[in-house]
C-alpha positions as CSV (number, residue, x, y, z in Angstrom):
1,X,-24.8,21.6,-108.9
2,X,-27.8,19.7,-107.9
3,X,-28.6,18.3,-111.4
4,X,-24.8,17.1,-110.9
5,X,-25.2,15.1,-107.7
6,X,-28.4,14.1,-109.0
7,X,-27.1,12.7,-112.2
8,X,-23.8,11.0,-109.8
9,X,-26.0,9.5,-107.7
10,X,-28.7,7.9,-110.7
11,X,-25.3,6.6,-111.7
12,X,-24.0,4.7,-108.9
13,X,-27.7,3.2,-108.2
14,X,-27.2,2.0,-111.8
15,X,-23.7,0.4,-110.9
16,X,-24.8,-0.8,-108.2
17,X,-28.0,-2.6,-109.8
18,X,-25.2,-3.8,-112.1
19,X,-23.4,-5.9,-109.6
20,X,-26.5,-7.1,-107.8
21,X,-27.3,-9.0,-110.5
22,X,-24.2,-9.8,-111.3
23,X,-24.0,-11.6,-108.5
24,X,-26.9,-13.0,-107.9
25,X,-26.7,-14.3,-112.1
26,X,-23.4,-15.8,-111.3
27,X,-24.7,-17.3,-107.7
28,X,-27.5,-18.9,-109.0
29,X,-25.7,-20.8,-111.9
30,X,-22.3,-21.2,-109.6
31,X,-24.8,-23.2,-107.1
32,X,-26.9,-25.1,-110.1
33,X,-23.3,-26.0,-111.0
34,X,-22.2,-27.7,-108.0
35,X,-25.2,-29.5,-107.0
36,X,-24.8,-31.1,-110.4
37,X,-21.2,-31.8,-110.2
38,X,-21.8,-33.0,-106.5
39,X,-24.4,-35.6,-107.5
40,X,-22.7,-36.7,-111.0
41,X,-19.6,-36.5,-109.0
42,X,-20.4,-39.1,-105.8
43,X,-22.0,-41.4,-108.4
44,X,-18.4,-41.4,-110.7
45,X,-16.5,-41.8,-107.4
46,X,-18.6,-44.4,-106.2
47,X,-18.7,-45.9,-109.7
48,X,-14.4,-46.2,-109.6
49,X,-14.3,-46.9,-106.0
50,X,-16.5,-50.5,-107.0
51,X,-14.9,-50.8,-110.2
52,X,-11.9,-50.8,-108.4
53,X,-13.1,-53.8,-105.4
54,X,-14.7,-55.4,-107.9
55,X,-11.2,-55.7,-109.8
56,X,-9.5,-56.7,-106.6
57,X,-12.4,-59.7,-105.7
58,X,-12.1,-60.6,-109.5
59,X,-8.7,-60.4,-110.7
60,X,-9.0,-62.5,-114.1
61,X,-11.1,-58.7,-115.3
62,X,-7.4,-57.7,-116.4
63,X,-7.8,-59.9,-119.2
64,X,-10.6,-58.2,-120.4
65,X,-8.8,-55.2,-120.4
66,X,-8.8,-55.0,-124.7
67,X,-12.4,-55.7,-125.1
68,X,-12.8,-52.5,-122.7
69,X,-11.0,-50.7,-124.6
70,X,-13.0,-51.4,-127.8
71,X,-16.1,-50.8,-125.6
72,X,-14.5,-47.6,-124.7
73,X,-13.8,-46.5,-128.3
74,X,-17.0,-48.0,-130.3
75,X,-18.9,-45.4,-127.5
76,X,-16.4,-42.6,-128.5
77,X,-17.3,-43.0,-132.3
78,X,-20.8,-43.8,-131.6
79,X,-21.6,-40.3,-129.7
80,X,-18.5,-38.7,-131.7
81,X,-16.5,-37.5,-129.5
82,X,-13.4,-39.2,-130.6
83,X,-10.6,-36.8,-129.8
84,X,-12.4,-34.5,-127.0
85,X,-10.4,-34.3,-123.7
86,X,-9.2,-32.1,-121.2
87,X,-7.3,-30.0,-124.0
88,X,-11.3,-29.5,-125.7
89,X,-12.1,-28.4,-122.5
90,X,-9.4,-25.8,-122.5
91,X,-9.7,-24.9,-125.7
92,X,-13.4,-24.3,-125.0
93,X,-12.5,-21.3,-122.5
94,X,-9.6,-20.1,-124.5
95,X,-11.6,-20.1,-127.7
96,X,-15.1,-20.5,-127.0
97,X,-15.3,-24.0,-129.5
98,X,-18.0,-25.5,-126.7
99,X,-18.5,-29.0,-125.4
100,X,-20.5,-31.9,-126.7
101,X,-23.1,-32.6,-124.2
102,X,-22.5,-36.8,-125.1
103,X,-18.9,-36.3,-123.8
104,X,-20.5,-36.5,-120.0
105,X,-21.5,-40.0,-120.5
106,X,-18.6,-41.0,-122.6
107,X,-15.6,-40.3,-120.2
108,X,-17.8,-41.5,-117.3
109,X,-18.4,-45.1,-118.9
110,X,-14.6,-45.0,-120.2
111,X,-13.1,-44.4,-117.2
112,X,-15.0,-46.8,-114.8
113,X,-14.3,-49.4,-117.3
114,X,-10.5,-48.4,-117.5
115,X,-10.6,-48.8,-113.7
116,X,-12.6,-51.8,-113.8
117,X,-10.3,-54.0,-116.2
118,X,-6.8,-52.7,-115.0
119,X,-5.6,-49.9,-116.6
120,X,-3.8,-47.1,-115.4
121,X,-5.5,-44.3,-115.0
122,X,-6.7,-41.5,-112.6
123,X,-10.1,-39.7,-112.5
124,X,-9.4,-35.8,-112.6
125,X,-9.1,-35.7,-116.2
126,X,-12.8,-36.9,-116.4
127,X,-13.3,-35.0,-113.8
128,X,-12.5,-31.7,-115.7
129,X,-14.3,-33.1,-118.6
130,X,-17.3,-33.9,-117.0
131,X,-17.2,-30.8,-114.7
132,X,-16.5,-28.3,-118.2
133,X,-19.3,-30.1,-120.2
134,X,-21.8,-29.2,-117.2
135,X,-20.6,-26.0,-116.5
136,X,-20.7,-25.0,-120.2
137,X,-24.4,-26.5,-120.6
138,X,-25.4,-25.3,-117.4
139,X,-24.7,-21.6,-119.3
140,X,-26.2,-22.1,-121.8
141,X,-29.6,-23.1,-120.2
142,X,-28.6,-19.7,-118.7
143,X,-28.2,-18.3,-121.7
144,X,-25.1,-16.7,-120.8
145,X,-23.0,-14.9,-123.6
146,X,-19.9,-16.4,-125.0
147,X,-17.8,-14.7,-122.9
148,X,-19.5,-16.0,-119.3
149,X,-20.1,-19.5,-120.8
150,X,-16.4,-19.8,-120.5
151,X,-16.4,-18.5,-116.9
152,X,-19.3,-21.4,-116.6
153,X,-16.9,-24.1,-118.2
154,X,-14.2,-23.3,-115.2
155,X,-17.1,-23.3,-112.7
156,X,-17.8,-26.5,-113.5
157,X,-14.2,-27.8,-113.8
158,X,-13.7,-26.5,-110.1
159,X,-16.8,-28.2,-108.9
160,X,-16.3,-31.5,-110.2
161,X,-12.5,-32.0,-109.1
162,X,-13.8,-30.7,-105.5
163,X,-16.8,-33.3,-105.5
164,X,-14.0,-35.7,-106.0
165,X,-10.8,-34.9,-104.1
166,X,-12.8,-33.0,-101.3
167,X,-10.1,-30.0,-102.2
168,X,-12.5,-27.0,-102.7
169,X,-10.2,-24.2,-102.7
170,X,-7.4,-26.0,-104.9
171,X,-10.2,-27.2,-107.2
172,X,-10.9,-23.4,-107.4
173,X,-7.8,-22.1,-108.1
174,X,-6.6,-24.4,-109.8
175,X,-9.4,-24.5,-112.6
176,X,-9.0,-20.8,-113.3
177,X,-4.7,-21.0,-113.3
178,X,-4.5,-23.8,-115.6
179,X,-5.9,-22.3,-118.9
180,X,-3.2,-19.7,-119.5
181,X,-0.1,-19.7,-117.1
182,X,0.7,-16.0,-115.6
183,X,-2.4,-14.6,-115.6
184,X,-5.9,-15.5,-113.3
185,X,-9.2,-14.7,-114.3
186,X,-10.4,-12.8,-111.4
187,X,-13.9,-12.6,-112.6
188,X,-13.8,-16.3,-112.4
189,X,-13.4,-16.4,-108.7
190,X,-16.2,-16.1,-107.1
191,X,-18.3,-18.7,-109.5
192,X,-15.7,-21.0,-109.4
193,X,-15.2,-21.0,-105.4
194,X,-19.1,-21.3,-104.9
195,X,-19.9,-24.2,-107.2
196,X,-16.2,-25.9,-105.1
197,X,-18.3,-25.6,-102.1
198,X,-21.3,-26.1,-103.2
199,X,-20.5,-29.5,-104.9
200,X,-17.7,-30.3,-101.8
201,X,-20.7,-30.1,-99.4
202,X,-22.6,-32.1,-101.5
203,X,-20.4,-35.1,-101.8
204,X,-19.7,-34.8,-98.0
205,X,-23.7,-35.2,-97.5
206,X,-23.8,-38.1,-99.9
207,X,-20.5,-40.0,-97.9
208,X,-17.5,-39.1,-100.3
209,X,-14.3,-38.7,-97.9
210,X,-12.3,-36.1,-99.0
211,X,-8.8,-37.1,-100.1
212,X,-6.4,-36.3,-96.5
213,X,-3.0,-37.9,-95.4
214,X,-1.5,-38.1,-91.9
215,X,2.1,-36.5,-92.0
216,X,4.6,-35.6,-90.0
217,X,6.7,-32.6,-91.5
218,X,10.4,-31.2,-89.8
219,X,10.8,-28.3,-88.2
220,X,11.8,-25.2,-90.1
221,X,15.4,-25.4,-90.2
222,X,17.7,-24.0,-92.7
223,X,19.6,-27.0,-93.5
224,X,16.1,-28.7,-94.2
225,X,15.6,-26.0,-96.1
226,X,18.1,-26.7,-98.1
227,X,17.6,-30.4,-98.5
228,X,13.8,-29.5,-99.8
229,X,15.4,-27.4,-102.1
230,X,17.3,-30.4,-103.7
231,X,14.9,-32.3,-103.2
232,X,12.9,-30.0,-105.5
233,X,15.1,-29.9,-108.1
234,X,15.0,-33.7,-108.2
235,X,11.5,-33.6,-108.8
236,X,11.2,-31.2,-111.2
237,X,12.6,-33.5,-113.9
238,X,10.5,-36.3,-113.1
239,X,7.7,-33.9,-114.1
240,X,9.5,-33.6,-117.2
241,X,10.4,-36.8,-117.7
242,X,6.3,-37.7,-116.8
243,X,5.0,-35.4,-119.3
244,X,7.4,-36.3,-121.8
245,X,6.9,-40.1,-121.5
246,X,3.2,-39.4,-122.0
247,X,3.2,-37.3,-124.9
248,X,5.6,-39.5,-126.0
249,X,3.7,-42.7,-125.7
250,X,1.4,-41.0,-127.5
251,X,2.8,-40.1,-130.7
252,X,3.9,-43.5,-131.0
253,X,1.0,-45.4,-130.2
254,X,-0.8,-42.8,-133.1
255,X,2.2,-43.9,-135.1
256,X,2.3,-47.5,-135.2
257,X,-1.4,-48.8,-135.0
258,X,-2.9,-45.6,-136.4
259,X,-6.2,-47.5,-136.3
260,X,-7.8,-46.8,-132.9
261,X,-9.3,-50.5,-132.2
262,X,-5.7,-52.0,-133.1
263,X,-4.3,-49.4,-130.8
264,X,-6.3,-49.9,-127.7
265,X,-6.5,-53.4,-128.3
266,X,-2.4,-53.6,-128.3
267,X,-2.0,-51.2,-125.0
268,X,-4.5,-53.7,-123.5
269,X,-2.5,-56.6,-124.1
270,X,0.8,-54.3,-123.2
271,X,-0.5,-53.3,-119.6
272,X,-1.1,-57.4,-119.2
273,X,1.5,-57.9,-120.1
274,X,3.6,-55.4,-117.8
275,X,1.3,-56.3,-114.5
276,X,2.9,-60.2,-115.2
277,X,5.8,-59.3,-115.7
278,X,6.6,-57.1,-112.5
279,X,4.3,-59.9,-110.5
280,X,1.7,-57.0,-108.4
281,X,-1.2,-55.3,-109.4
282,X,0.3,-52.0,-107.6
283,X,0.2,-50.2,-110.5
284,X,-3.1,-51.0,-112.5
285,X,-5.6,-48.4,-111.4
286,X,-5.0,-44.8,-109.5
287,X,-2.8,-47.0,-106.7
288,X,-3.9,-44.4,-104.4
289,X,-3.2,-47.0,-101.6
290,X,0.2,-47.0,-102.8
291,X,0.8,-43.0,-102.0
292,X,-0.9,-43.2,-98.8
293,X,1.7,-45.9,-98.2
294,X,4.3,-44.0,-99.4
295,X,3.0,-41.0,-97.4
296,X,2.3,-42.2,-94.1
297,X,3.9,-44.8,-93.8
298,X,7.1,-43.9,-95.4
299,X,7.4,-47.1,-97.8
300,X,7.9,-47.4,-101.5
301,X,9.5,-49.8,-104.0
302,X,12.6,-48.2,-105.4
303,X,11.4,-48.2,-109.1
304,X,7.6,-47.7,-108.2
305,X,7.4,-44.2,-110.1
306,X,9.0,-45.7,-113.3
307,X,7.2,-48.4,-113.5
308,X,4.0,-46.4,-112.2
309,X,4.6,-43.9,-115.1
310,X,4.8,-46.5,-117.9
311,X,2.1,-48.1,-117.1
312,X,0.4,-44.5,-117.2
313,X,1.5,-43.8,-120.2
314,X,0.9,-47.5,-122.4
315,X,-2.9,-46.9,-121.0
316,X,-3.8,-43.2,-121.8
317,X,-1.8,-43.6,-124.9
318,X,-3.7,-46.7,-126.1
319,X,-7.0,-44.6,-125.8
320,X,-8.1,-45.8,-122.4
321,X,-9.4,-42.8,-120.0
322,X,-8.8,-41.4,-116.9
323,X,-6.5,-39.1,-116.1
324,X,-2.9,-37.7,-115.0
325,X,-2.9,-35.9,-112.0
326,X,-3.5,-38.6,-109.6
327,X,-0.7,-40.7,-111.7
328,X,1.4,-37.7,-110.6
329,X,0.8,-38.3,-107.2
330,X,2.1,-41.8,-107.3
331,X,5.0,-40.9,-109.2
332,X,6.0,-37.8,-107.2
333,X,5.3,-39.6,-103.7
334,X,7.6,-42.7,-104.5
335,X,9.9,-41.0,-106.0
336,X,10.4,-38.6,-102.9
337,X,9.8,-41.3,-100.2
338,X,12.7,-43.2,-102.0
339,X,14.9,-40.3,-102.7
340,X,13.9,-38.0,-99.7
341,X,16.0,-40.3,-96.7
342,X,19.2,-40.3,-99.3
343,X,19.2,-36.6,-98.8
344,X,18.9,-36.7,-94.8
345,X,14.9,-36.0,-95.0
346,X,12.3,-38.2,-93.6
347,X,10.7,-40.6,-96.0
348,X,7.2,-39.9,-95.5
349,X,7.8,-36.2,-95.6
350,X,9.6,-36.6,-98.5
351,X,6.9,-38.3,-100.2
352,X,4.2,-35.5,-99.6
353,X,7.0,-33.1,-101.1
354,X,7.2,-35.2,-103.8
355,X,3.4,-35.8,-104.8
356,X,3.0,-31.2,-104.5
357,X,6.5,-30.7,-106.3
358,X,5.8,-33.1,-109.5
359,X,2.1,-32.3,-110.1
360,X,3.4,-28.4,-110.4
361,X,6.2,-29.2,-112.4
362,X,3.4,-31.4,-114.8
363,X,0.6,-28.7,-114.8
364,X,2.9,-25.4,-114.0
365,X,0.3,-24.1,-111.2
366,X,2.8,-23.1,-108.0
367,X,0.1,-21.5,-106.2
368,X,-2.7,-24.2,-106.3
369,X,-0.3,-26.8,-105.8
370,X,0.4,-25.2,-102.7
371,X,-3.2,-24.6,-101.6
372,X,-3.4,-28.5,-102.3
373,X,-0.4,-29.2,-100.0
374,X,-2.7,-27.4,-97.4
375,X,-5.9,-29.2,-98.1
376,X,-4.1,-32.7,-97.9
377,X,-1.3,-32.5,-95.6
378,X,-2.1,-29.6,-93.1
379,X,-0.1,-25.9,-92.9
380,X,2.2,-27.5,-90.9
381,X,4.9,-27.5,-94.1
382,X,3.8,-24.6,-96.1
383,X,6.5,-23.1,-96.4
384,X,8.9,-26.1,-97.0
385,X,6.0,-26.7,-99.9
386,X,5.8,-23.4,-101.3
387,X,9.4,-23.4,-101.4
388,X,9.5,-27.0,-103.7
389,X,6.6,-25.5,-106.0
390,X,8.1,-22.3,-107.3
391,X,11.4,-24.5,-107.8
392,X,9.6,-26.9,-109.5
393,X,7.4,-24.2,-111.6
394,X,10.5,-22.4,-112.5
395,X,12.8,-26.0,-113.4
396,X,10.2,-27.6,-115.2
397,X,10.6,-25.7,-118.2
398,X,7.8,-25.0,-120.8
399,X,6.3,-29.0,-120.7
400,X,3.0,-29.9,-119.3
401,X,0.5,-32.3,-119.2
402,X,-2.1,-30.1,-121.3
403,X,-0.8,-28.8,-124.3
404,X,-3.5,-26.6,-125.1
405,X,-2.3,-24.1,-121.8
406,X,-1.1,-21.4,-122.6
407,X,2.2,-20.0,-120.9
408,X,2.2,-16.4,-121.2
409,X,5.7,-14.9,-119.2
410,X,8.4,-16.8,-119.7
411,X,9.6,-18.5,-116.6
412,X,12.8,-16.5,-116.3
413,X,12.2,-13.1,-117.2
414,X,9.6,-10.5,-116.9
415,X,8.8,-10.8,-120.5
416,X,5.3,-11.6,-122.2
417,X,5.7,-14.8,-124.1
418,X,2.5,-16.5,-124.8
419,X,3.0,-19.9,-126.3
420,X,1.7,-23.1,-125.7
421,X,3.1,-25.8,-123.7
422,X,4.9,-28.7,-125.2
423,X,6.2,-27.0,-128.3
424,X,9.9,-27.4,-129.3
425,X,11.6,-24.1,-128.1
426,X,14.6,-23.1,-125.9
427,X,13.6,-20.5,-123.6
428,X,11.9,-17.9,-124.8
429,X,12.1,-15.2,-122.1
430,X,16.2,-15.6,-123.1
431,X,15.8,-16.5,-126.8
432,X,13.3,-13.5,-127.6
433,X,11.0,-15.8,-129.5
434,X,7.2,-16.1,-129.6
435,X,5.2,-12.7,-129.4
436,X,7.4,-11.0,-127.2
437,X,6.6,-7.2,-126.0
438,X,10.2,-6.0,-124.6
């Protein structure tokens, strides 16, 4: 009996050794990770915040938009990374294919200059990239195994979108939901949620303001309710029509100058083109000013998200960089501020409806975009926002932005589907297609 207890009790000292240094392994790179991303990160915000004034004191640097662009792709080719973005990132911690050190440097010049010159862009894609490349590096100074670089890679992805948008929590969640839809990678959590802070404190020390809006939501009220609801709806086919514009735009561009300097020459001239034509620069750039317009103030132009999302998708297309998510902001704030009053809800409520509801119809994460809805706008709407994102996760179908994630239950049926997003399927919960286990 006592060699028994003896033996039980060796054992739980060695369990318990076992998660010491788990922790303490996963502390010490989770903190490496965002004081990185936190330093790298206020230097890339501060580097697209000038870009952005400088643009705006100097506005013939739209018509060097094209030779940007060839800038931007003789860089790709020279450190060859042609062809790495956020989908090599999630491939990375779906499949373990790593990250090119060189792509740190080459989606932090590309995207300044795409700011710089005009083109429509955001930063969180860079962001992921950036963040990814240093977590996975990061692990392997570590020497971490193949399975914990991966958890490394989100780290990073979570600490570099929080250094930027001042969102630790969504930046946390949201790094680990994205990779494969219906599942979370708990293990992930605490790394992921330390390096956020970490690298969120960070920027706050070095002057980056976190990204906040002023908002006044209704009362909770059935018939508001209601209206949300509709509202929702609404909005959950502009995130299909967003993500299929952009993957449209894509193939196209790929198809007709199949040569990369002819094709990001050409968008160059195309976004030029399009800012003379509609007469304002509103939508060269993230046009974040334009959301916090539409926001708090309640005020968009009628066909801002159109416009706003062909622009968006002539740039990335072309082979500028940047990034989506912000772009689905702007689209999902005009579009509700404009449609919102037409359904008896106010405008600027309407608007911060619409920037949650679209950005989790385009990525399919309902429960980080709600944690963001906290972290811009307050709790004071959560449940009016939780309420648009699970209409909008369910409505939005199998598209996203990211066609290397991974949906694994369909989105009507308790039913193990596992295919990607973006593929040409009905439904596959209904259809019994994919790698279904009834």
């Amino acid at each position: 009996m006592e060699n028994g207890y003896t033996e039980r009790a060796k054992a739980g000292l060695r369990l318990a050794a076992l998660y010491v240094r788990s922790i303490g392994k996963w502390l010490v790179l989770a903190v490496a990770v965002g004081l990185v991303c936190g330093v790298i990160g206020t230097a890339f915000h501060v580097g697209v915040h000038e870009a952005t004034l400088l643009r705006g004191e100097h506005p013939w640097l739209l018509w060097c938009l094209p030779l940007a662009g060839l800038v931007i792709v003789g860089f790709y080719k020279l450190t060859k990374t042609e062809g790495q973005g956020t989908n090599a990132v999630i491939d990375e911690v779906h499949l373990g294919k790593g990250l090119p050190i060189l792509l740190l440097p080459a989606i932090f010049l590309g995207t300044v200059l795409t700011h710089l010159c005009g083109g429509s862009a955001g930063r969180e894609g860079a962001a992921l990239q950036m963040g990814g490349t240093i977590g996975f590096h990061t692990g392997r100074l570590f020497r971490l195994d193949d399975k914990d670089l991966r958890i490394a890679t989100l780290a990073g992805m979570a600490a570099f979108f929080s250094a930027l948008f001042g969102t630790p929590l969504t930046a946390a969640i949201f790094s680990i939901v994205v990779i494969s839809v219906g599942v979370m990678y708990h293990a992930a959590m605490f790394p992921c949620l330390t390096a956020a802070l970490t690298a969120y404190g960070v920027s706050l020390l070095l002057g980056v303001e976190p990204t906040r809006f002023t908002v006044e939501m209704p009362a909770l009220a059935a018939g508001t309710m209601l209206r949300v609801g509709v509202l929702a709806v609404l909005c959950a086919l502009v995130s299909v029509l967003f993500c299929g514009v952009m993957h449209t735009a894509e193939h196209l561009m790929d198809r007709y100058f199949p040569n990369a300097w002819m094709r990001v020459a050409a968008g160059g001239f195309a976004v030029i083109a399009l800012t003379y034509l509609c007469g304002t620069t509103d939508y060269n750039g993230a046009g974040m000013e334009v959301v916090t317009a539409a926001v708090e103030q309640g005020t968009a132009h009628p066909a801002a998200f159109l416009l706003k999302l062909l622009f968006t998708a002539v740039t990335l297309a072309a082979g500028f960089k940047g990034g989506e998510v912000v772009p689905s902001f702007f689209v999902g704030a005009t579009f509700g501020c404009v449609v919102g009053p037409l359904l008896g809800l106010p405008a600027g409520a309407s608007a911060a409806i619409g920037l949650v509801t679209v950005f989790c119809g385009a990525t399919n994460c309902p429960l980080a975009s709600t944690l963001l809805s906290i972290e811009l706008f307050g709790d004071a709407g959560l449940l009016y926002f939780a309420l648009a994102c699970v209409i909008s996760y369910m409505l939005s179908g199998y598209s996203g932005l990211y066609s290397s994630q991974t949906i694994l239950y369909s989105k009507l049926k308790a039913q193990y589907i596992n295919v990607h997003t973006n593929e040409p399927k009905q439904d596959p919960g209904l259809t019994h297609a994919g790698n279904a286990n009834d």
